[in-house]
Structure formats: C-alpha cells, structure tokens
C-alpha positions in Angstrom: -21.4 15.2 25.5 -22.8 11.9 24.8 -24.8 9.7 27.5 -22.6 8.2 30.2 -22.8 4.3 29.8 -25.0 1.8 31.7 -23.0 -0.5 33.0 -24.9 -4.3 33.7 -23.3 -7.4 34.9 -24.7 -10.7 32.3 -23.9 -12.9 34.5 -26.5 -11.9 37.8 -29.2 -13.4 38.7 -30.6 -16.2 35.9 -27.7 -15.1 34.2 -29.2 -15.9 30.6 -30.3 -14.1 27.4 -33.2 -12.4 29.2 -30.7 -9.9 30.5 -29.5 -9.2 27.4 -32.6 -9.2 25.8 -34.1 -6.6 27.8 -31.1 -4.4 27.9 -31.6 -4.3 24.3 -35.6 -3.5 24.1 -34.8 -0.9 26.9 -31.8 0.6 24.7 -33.0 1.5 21.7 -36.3 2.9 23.2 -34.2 5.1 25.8 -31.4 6.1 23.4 -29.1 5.1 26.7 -26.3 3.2 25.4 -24.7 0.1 28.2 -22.3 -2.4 28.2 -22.7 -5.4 29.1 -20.2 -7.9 31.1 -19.8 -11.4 31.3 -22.8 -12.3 29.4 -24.3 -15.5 29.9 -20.6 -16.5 32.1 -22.1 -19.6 34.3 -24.2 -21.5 31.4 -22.7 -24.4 29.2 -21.9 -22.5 26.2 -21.0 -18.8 27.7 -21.6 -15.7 26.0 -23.4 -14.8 23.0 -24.8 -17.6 20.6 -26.5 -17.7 17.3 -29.7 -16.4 18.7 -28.4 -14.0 21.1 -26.5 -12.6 18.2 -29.4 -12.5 16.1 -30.9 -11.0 18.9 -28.4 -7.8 19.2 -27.5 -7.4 15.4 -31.8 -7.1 14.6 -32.4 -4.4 17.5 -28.6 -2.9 15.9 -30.7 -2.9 12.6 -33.7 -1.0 14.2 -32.1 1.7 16.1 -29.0 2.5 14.0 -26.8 1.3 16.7 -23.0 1.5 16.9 -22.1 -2.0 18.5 -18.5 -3.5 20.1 -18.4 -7.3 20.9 -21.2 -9.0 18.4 -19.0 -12.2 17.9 -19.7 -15.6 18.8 -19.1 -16.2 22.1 -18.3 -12.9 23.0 -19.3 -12.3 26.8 -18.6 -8.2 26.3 -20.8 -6.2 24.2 -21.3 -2.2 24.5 -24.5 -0.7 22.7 -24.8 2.5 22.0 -28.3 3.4 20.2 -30.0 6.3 17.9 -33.2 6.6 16.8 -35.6 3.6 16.1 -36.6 3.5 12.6 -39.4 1.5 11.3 -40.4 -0.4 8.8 -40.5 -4.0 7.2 -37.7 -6.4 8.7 -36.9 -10.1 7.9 -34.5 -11.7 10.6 -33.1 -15.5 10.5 -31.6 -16.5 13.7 -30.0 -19.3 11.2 -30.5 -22.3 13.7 -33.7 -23.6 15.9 -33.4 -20.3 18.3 -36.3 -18.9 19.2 -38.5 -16.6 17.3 -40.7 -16.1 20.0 -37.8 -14.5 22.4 -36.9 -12.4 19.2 -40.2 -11.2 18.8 -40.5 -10.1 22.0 -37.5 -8.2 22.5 -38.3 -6.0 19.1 -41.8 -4.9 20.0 -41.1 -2.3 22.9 -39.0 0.0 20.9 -41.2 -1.1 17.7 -44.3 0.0 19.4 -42.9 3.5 20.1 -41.7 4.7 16.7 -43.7 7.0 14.4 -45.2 4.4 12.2 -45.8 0.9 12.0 -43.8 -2.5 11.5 -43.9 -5.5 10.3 -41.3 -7.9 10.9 -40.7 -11.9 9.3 -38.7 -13.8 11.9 -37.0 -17.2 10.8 -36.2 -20.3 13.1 -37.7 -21.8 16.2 -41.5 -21.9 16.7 -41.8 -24.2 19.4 -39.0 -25.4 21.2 -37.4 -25.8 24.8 -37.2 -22.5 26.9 -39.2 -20.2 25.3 -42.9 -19.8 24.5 -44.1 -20.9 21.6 -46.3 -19.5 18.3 -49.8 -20.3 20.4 -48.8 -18.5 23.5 -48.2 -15.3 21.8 -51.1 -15.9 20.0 -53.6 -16.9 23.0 -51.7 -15.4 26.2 -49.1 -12.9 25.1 -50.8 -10.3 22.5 -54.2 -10.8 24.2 -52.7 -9.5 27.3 -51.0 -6.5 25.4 -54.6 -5.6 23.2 -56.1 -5.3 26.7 -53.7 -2.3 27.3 -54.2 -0.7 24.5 -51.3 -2.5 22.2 -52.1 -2.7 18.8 -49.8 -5.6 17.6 -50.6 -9.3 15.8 -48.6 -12.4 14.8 -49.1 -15.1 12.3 -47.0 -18.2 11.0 -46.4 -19.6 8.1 -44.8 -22.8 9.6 -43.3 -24.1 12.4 -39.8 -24.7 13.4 -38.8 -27.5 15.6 -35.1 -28.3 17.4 -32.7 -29.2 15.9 -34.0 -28.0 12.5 -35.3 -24.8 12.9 -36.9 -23.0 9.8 -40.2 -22.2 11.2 -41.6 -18.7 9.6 -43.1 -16.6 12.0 -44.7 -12.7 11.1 -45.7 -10.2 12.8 -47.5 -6.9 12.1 -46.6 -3.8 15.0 -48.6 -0.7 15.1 -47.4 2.6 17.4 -48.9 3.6 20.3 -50.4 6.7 19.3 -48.1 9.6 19.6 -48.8 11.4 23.2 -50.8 8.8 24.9 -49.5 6.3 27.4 -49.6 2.8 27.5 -52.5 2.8 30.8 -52.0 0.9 34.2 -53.8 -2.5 34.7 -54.8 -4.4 38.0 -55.7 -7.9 37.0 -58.0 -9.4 39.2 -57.5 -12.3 41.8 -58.8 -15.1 42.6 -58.7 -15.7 38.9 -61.7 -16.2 36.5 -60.6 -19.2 34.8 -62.6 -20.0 32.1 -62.4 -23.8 29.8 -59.0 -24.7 29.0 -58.5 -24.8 25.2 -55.7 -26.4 23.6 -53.7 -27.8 20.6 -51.4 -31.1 20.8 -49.8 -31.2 17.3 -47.2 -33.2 15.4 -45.2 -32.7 12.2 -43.8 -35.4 9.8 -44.9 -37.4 12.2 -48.2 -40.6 13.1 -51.1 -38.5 14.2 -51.5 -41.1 17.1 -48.8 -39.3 19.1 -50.5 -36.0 18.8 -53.5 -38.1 20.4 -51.9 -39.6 23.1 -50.3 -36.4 24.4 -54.1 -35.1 24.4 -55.4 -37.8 26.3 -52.4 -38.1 28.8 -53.5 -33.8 29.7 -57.1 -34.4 29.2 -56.5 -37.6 32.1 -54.9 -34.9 34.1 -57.1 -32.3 33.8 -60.1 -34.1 34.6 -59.2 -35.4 37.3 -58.6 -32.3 39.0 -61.9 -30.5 37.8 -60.7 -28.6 35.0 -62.6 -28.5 31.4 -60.1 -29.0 28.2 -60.9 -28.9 24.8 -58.2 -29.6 23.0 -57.3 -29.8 19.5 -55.1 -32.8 17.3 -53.3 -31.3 14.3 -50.9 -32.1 11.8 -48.8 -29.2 10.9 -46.2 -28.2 8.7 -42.1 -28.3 9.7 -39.5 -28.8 7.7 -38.4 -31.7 10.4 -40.6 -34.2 12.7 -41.5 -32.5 15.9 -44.2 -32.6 18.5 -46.2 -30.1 20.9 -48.7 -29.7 23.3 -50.2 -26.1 24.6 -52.9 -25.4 27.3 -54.1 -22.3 27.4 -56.8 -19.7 29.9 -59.1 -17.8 27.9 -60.7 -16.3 31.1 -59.7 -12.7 32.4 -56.7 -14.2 33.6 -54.2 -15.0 31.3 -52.0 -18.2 31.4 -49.9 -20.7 29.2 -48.5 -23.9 29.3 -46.2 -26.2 26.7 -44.5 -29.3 26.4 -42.5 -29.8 23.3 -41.7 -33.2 21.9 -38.1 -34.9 22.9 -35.6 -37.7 21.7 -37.0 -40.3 23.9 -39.8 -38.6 25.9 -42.7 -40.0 25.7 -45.8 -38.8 24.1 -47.4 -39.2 27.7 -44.6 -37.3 29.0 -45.3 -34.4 26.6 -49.1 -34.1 27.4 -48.5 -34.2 31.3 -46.2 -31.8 31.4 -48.0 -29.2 30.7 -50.9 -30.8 32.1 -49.7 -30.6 36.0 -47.9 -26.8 34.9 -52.0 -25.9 34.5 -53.3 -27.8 37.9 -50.3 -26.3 39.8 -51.1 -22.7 38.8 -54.8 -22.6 39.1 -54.2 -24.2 42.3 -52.5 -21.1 43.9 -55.4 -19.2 42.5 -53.3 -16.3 41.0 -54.1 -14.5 38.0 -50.7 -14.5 35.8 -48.7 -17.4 35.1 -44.9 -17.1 35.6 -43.8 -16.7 32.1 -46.5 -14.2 31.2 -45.9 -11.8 34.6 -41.7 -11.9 33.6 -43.3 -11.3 30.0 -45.6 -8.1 31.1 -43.0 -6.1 33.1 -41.5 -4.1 31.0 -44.8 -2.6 29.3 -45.9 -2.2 32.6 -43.0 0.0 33.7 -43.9 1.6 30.3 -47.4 2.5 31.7 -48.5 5.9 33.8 -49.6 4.8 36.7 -49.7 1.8 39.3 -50.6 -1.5 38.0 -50.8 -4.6 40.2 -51.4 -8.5 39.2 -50.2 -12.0 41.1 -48.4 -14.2 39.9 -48.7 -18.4 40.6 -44.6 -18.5 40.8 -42.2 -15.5 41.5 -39.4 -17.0 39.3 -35.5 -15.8 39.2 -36.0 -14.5 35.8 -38.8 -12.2 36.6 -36.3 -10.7 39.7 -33.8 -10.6 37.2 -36.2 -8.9 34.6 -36.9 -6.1 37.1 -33.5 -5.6 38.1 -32.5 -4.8 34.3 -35.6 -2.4 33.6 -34.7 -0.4 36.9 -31.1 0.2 35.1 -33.0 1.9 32.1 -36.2 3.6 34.1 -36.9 5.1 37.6 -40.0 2.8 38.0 -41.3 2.1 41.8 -41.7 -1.1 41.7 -42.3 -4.5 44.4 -42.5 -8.1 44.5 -44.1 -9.9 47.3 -43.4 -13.5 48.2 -40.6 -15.5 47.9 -38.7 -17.1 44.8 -40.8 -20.4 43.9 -44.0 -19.4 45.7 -47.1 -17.0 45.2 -46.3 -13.9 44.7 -48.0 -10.2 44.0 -46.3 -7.7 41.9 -46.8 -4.0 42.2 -45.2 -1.5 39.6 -45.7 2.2 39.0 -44.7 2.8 35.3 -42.9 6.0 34.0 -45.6 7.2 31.5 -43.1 7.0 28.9 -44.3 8.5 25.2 -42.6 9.1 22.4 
C-alpha cells in the first residue's frame, strides 16, 4: 500500500510560492507524496506561474515524480515522489523568475542523494522578492559550509526583470552517507564585522551604480557602521541595476535593492541601506530572509539548534508550518510577527 497523501492548504499563511516550494524540497527527500490546494488563491495572478512551474516540473525531474495539476494557473497539484537521482541538470524558468528561489528549493533533496550534482539554472539573478546571486554567495552557502554542507554557486551573467536570461550554476555534493547534518546555536548579540558590498549596473552609465553607493555609504555612516562597497559594470542581456550589503562577521546577514522604472538610484542604495541599520539595531544574529532560509536544514539536523532573528516574518511561520507536515521536528518561535524574535528547533537527524 502506497503512502497516504499529505494534504496542505496553498493558500495559508503568506500564501505564496514558498509553500509550494518547500512542499516540494520536503517531497522528494521524504518520498511522502501531498497535494496541494488553492495554491497561491489570494495573490494577483493565482496559482502556479512560469516559475512555480519551473519550480515543480525540475524537482519532478529529480525524484522521478508522478505529477497531476502542472498547468498554468493551476491552483491544485498532487505530487507523488520516488527516488532522487542525481546528476547534471539545466533548468530555464523561461521568463525573469528567480534562480535563486529555484536553487534553493533543489538543494535539500540534492544534498541527500548518493552522489553529487551540478545544476545550470536560467533566468532571474537579481530581481524583486527573492535573494539575489551575492546573497547565496556571501550569506546563504557560507551559512550551510558552517554545518557541514558541501555546496558552491557561480554565474555566468546576470538576469534582470523583465528580461531574464541570467546563467546561474551550481555544483551540490552529498552529505556523507550516515552522518547528520549537526545542530548550530549562532551567537547573540551579534559579531558584526565591516559591511562589504557591490552596487552594480548593466547596459547601463556607471554614475548610477555610484550614486546608489554613496546614497548607502551616507546611511551607513551616519549610523556607525563601516561599508566598503564595490562599483561594477556587469553583464545582462537588458539594463538593470543593484545594490547588496552584506555581514561577513559570525552572524550572517543580507540586504538588496534592485533597480526600478522610475526609482531613483538614491532610492536603490537606501533601501538596503536602512534594511542593514534596522537589523543590527535589534542586535540579532540572523536576518529575516536567511532564518526562513535556514529552517529546513535545521529540522534536517540531530539535535537542538537555536539562533535570533532581527524580524519573525509571516513567511518563516509559514515555512515552519509546511516542514512540520513532512517531519516530527520540536520546534518554537518566540516573539511576535514584525519584531525580534528567537527560534529554537530540534531536527530529526535525518540520513540517507
């Protein structure tokens, strides 16, 4: 008799494609099939979209899985999984969807198969909503190396909204076969460290790339903290602009601002500017992208980890909602949505 069906509601909670997302990591590396309902019911554009689609039909691809509802706009899919394969994958989400979100929802099952992975990912490098190339590169895979996850990323150019096309690798190697992925407590207060950064344009006068630098760097120093940060021209197949901040102290944080249709340049670079003052002024360790981020390869540890958080944010309640349907984790977050917060998770030790 096959596995009875998890049943999860798409539209609870953020209500967005982290659900999904996460449902699907937590799928293929479980071998629990679910169906999903109203997916993505209260946004805009409801149900599944170019990237979501890309997004079930690459983790279909990696665990051989029988799939009912992967149409456009669907807001019903069932997933029902078999064994993850690996090997060398090249997805195109076909728009300016991002790669980044993509990336992070093949790893899990990636990391637990019997040999390594390496994937090319096509579309958007730095745009709205998602973390872009230099996050995973400076926040995201850091934080993973320092538990033992042996994964890297490269790009061979970026991708902007509306046209897309950046190139965006990535190499995955397997946890080795009967150890766990260990616990971590990250300290607090934080240790943070100089700011380094990168404000960068494409197709575009350098002189924007400067003035979102100098509208951060005015905002930074004047609230004590030390920036370096980098002007680049880089590579796109369309004009766009960014700006990221990043903590290279024990405590890992992000922060971005990409480039708009009227937004100023001094928009961009304060953006993430005050994201950065904010966080370091609630003197917690993770910020709130990286601790939703984290979660799941902390319930994948053995053992209790702990880390705070400058913002408990409705996607990381959501986040821990959808990995308690896949695995009996004891897990708590303290604080309330929008402020401080500790989390506390005891991982399931789970090995291949």
């Amino acid at each position: 008799m096959g596995r009875s069906v998890i049943e999860i509601d798409g539209s609870l909670g953020e209500g967005g494609g982290q659900i999904l997302r996460t449902a699907l990591s937590l799928s293929c590396l479980t071998q629990a099939p679910f169906r999903m309902l109203r997916i993505r019911r209260n946004r805009s554009k409801p149900g599944l979209q170019p990237q979501h689609l890309t997004a079930v039909r690459a983790l279909k691809t990696v665990c051989q899985a029988d799939v009912e509802g992967d149409r456009a706009g669907s807001q019903d899919l069932v997933f029902r999984p078999r064994r993850v394969v690996p090997g060398r994958y090249d997805f195109d989400i076909g728009t300016a969807g991002s790669t980044s979100l993509l990336l992070q929802a093949l790893l899990p099952p990636l990391l637990f198969a019997d040999a390594p992975s390496t994937l090319q990912l096509v579309g958007g490098t730095h745009v709205r909503m998602s973390p872009p190339f230099d996050y995973l590169q400076s926040v995201f895979f850091p934080f993973l190396h320092s538990i033992g996850i042996t994964a890297s990323v490269s790009m061979e150019r970026h991708g902007f909204y509306p046209q897309g096309g950046g190139r965006m690798g990535a190499t995955v190697m397997p946890v080795d076969g009967g150890r766990n992925i260990p616990p971590v407590q990250v300290p607090s207060p934080p240790f943070l460290k100089k700011i380094r950064g990168v404000s960068a344009v494409a197709n575009l006068p350098i002189a924007i790339a400067e003035r979102q630098r100098d509208a951060a760097m005015k905002i930074l120093q004047g609230n004590g903290v030390e920036a370096e940060v980098d002007v680049r021209s880089v590579s796109a197949f369309g004009r766009g602009t960014y700006i990221f901040l990043g903590s290279m102290g024990k405590c890992a944080a992000g922060f971005s601002s990409v480039g708009e249709r009227g937004k100023r340049a001094e928009a961009v670079g304060a953006e993430a500017a005050q994201e950065l003052v904010s966080y370091k002024q609630t003197e917690a360790c993770l910020d709130p992208h990286l601790a939703d981020q984290v979660l799941i390869y902390l319930s994948l540890a053995a053992g209790r980890s702990t880390f705070t958080t400058s913002m408990i944010t409705e996607h990381l309640i959501t986040n821990l909602a959808t990995i308690e349907r896949f695995l009996s984790i004891d897990a708590e977050i303290r604080g309330r949505q929008g402020d401080r917060g500790a989390v506390t998770v005891k991982g399931v030790g789970f090995k291949r």
